[in-house]
ZANU-434189 format. One record per residue (C-alpha): residue number from 1; residue in three letters; chain; x, y, z. Coordinates in steps of 0.001 Angstrom, whole numbers, plus 500000, padded with zeros to 6 digits. Example, Ala and Ser with C-alpha at 12.3 -4.5 7.8 and 13.67 -1.06 7.14 Angstrom:
ZANU-434189
ATOM | pos | code | unit | x | y | z
ATOM | 1 | ALA | A | 512300 | 495500 | 507800
ATOM | 2 | SER | A | 513670 | 498940 | 507140
END
This chain:
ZANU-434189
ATOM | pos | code | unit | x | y | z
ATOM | 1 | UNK | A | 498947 | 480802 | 486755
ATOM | 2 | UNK | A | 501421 | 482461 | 484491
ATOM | 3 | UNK | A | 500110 | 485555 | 483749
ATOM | 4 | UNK | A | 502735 | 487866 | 481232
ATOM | 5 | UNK | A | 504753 | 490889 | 482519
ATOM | 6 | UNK | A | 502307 | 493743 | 481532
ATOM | 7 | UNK | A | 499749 | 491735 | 483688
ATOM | 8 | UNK | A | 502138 | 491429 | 486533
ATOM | 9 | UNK | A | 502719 | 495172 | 486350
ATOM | 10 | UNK | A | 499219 | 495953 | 486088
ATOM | 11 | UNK | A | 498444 | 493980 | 489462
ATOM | 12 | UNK | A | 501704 | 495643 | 491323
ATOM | 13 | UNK | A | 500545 | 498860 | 490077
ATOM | 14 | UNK | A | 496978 | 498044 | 491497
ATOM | 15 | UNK | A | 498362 | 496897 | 494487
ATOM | 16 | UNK | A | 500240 | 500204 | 494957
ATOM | 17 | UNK | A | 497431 | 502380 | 494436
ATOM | 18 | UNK | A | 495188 | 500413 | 496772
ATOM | 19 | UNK | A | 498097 | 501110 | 499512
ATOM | 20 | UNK | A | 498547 | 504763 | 498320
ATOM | 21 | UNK | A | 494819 | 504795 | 499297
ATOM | 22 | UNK | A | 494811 | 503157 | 503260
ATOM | 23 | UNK | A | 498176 | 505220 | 503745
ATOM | 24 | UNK | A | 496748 | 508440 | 502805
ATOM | 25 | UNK | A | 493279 | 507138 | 504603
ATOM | 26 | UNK | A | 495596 | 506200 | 507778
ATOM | 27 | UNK | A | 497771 | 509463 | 508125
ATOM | 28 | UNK | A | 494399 | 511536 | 507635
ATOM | 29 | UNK | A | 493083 | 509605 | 510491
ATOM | 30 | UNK | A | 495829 | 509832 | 512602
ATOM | 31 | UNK | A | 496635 | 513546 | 511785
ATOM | 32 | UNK | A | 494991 | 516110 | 514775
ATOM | 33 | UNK | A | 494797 | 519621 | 514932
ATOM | 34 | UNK | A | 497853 | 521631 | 515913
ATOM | 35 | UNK | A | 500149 | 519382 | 516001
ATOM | 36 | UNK | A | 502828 | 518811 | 512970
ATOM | 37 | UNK | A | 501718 | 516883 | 509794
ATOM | 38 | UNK | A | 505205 | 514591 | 510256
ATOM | 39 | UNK | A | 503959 | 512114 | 512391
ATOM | 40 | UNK | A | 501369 | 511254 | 510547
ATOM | 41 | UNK | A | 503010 | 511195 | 507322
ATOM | 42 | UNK | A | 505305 | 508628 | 508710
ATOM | 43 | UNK | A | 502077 | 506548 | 510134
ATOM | 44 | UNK | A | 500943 | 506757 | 506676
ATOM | 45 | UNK | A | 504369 | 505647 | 504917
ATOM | 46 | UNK | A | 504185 | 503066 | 507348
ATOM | 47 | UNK | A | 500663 | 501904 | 506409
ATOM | 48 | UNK | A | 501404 | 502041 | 503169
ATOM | 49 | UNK | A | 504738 | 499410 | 503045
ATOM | 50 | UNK | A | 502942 | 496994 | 505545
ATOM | 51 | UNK | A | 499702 | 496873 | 503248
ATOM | 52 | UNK | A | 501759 | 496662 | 500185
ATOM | 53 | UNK | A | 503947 | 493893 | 501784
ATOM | 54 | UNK | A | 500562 | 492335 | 502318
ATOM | 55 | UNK | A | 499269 | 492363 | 498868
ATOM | 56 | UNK | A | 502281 | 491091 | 497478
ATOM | 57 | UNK | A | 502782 | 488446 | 499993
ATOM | 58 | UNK | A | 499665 | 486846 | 498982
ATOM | 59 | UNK | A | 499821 | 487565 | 495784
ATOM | 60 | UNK | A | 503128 | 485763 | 495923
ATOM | 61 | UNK | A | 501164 | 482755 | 498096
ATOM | 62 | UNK | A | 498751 | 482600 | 496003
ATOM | 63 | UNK | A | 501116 | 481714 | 492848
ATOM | 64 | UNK | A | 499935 | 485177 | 490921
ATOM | 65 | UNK | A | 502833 | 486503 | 490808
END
């Protein structure tokens, strides 16, 4: 598969967004009361690069990209 570049940006771009989303959903779950929102924003930065290494890493497996 040899899909063009606006395709290829499309499915990076979808690929980020779908990270934004578990990294946001992963600091908000890690996040408590009292306690400062840092730590979970770097949970959530974290979740977000290992589940958009993921993506892209099969993405890349699966010859898509």
């Amino acid at each position: 598969m040899n899909p063009s570049l606006g395709v290829r940006a499309l499915i990076i771009f979808s690929c980020a967004s779908f990270s934004t989303n578990v990294g946001m959903a992963a600091a908000w779950l890690n996040h408590m009361p009292g306690t400062p929102a840092g730590q979970a924003v770097l949970y959530g930065g974290g979740s977000f690069g290992g589940c958009m290494l993921l993506c892209l890493a099969v993405l890349k497996a699966l010859k898509v990209l």
